[in-house]
Steps between C-alpha positions, in 0.01 A plus 500: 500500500741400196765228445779769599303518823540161549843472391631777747317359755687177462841624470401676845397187644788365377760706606325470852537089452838531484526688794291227691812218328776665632353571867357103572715332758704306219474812280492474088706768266327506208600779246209791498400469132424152533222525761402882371488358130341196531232606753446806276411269187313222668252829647528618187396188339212464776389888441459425139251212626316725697477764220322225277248424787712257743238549850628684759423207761738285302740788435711487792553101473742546203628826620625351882606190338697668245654725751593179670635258252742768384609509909516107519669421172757785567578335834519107342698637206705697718563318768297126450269506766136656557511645810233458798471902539329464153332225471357440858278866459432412176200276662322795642541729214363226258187476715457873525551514095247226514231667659339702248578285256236238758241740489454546174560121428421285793609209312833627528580441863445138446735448181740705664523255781492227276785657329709563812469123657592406105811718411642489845377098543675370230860712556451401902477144338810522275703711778429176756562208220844712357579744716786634261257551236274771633628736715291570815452880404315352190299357708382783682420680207326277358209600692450833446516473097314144555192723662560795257545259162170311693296795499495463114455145452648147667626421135695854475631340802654185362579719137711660721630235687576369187663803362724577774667117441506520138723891595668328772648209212555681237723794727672162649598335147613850403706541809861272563535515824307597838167490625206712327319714671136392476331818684532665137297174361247537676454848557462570093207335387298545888528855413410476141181300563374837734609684193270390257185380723231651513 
């Protein structure tokens, strides 16, 4: 299986994304080539990776969490808020990414915990000492990426803790007026991390 593979598959999966906006209860329009396009190069991206020898174990941790970031920052860019349809099952489908990725490295499951009570810790803590500085959809996700970014390492954890604020200032300085979606933030560099490891 090629790139092109990859890349149709993604603007498929895409395509059906979109479908899943528009039909949740507080339903998303998102033009069609932004979820087709941008699902179709981060797959494309991630079937290059396999191509040069990316496991298949890890494989589908960058390709569901691509898929989903392009959902989630569609939805806070869109319409500023990360909705509970998405990132509620996004705890079960982490752990069922996570399982193969387990049994080939057991000491996964542990950082991946670690990562989740870190990422999602520390915004719970923020959201409870200023509420209006972390939204509470943040919070939610940051679980899932929190156990996903964990599988990798606790310190690609924090990196992209750390990344996500630094994306998060610079967007605010650049915009006058409004709130900034952070979704976007943090979304980026979770999904980069599964990019590049192993």
């Amino acid at each position: 299986m090629g790139v092109l593979f990859w890349i149709c598959c993604g603007v498929v999966a895409g395509c059906g994304g979109r479908l899943l906006l528009r039909a949740l209860r507080r339903g998303v329009h998102v033009p069609w080539p932004w979820c087709a396009a941008a699902v179709g190069l981060a797959w494309g991206v991630v079937g290059a990776r396999i191509e040069a020898g990316m496991p298949w174990w890890w494989a589908g941790v960058p390709l569901g969490l691509g898929w989903l970031a392009v959902l989630l920052a569609a939805c806070d860019l869109r319409a500023a808020r990360l909705p509970d349809a998405l990132t509620l099952p996004a705890y079960p489908a982490t752990i069922a990414l996570l399982v193969p990725v387990a049994l080939h490295e057991p000491r996964a499951s542990t950082t991946a915990a670690g990562g989740l009570v870190l990422f999602a810790g520390t915004y719970l803590a923020v959201r409870l000492i200023a509420p209006h500085a972390m939204g509470p959809g943040d919070v939610k996700l940051a679980g899932p990426l929190g156990a996903l970014v964990g599988a990798v390492s606790l310190q690609a954890v924090l990196g992209a803790m750390v990344a996500a604020a630094a994306l998060t200032l610079v967007a605010t300085t650049s915009r006058r007026a409004g709130a900034v979606p952070h979704g976007p933030a943090m979304l980026l560099p979770s999904w980069l991390v599964t990019l590049v490891w192993p």
